[in-house]
C-alpha distance (Angstrom), angle and dihedral (degrees) to the residues before:
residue distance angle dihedral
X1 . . .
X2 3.92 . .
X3 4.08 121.6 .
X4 3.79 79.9 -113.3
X5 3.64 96.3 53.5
X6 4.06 91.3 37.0
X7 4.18 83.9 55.3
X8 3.77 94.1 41.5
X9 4.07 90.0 59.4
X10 4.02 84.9 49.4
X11 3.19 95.7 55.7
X12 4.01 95.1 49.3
X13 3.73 79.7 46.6
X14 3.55 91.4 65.2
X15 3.74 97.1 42.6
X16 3.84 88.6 56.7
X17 3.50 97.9 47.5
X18 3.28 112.9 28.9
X19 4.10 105.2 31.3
X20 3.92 90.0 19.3
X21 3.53 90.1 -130.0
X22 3.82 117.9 142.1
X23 3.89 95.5 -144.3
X24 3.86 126.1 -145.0
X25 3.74 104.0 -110.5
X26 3.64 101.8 -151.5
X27 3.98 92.1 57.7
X28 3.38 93.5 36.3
X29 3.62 83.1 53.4
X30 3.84 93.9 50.5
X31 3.60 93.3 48.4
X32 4.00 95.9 50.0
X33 3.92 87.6 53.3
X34 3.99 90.9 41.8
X35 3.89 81.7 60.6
X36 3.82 93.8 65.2
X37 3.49 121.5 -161.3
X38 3.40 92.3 -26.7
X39 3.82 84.7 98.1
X40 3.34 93.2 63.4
X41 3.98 98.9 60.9
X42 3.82 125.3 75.2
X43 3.97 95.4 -129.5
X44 3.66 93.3 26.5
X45 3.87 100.4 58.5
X46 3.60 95.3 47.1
X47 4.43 134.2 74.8
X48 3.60 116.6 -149.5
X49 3.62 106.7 -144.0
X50 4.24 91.1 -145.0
X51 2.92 108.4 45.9
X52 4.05 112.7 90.7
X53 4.10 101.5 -153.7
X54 3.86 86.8 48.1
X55 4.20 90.5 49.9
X56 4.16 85.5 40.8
X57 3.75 88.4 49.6
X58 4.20 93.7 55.8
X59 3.70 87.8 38.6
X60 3.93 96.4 55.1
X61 3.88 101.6 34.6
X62 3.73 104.4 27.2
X63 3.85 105.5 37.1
X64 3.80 103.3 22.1
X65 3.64 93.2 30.8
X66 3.45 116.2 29.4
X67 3.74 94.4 29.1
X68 3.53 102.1 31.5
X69 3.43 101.2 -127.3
X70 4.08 122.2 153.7
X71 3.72 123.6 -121.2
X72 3.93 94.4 -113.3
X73 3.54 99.0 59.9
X74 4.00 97.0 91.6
X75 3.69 93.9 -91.7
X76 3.89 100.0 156.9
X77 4.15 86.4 48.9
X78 3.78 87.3 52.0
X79 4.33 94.4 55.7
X80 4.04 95.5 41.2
X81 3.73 86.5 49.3
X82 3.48 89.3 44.3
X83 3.96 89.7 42.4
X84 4.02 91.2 53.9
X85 3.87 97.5 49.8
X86 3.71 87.9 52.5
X87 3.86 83.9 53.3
X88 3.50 130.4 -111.3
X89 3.65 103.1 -118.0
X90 3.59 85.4 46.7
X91 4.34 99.6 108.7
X92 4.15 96.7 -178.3
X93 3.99 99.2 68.2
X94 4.07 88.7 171.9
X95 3.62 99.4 -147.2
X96 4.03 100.1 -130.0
X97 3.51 86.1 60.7
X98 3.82 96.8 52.2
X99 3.65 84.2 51.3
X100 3.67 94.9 41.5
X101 3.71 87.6 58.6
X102 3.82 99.2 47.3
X103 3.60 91.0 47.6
X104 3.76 97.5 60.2
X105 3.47 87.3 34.9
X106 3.81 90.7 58.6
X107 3.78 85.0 44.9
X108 4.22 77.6 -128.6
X109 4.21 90.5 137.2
X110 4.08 91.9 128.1
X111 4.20 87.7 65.0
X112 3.37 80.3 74.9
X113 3.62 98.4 53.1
């Protein structure tokens, strides 16, 4: 099994059991190798949920840019809600799974093709 692969189950892992979600592989897929190799450093491959040039950074290049959303359509709502069903507490936000979760959120599935 490839790091990729060996990151992609952890990430479903953490859907499961911490959001109870039972994620869609194949997008969650998409999304983990639409973060890069982001996923693949410590700092990189996770969001923290306080700090506001971190939340500004997934607002501006993941929903406005990657997912071509505008800025009036309640995007700041969308990542605290996001935030709190990952759990507050929670310290490792993995990034693919923020994004995983603001996709389907967004209902924005076909960017990924």
């Amino acid at each position: 099994m490839s790091r990729r692969d060996e990151l992609i189950e952890k990430y479903a892992a953490d859907l499961k059991e911490k959001i109870g979600i039972t994620p869609d592989m194949d997008l969650l897929t998409q999304v983990t190798i639409g973060c890069g190799p982001a996923i693949y450093n410590a700092d990189a491959a996770t969001v923290s949920g306080t700090d506001p040039e971190e939340l500004k950074t997934v607002k501006e290049s993941f929903l406005m840019g990657k997912l071509g959303l505008s800025d009036g359509m309640d995007l700041d709502e969308a990542i605290a809600q996001v935030m709190r069903a990952y759990g507050d507490s929670n310290r490792h936000k993995y990034r693919a799974v923020v994004y995983y979760m603001l996709t389907k959120h967004f209902d924005r599935e076909a960017v990924y093709g």
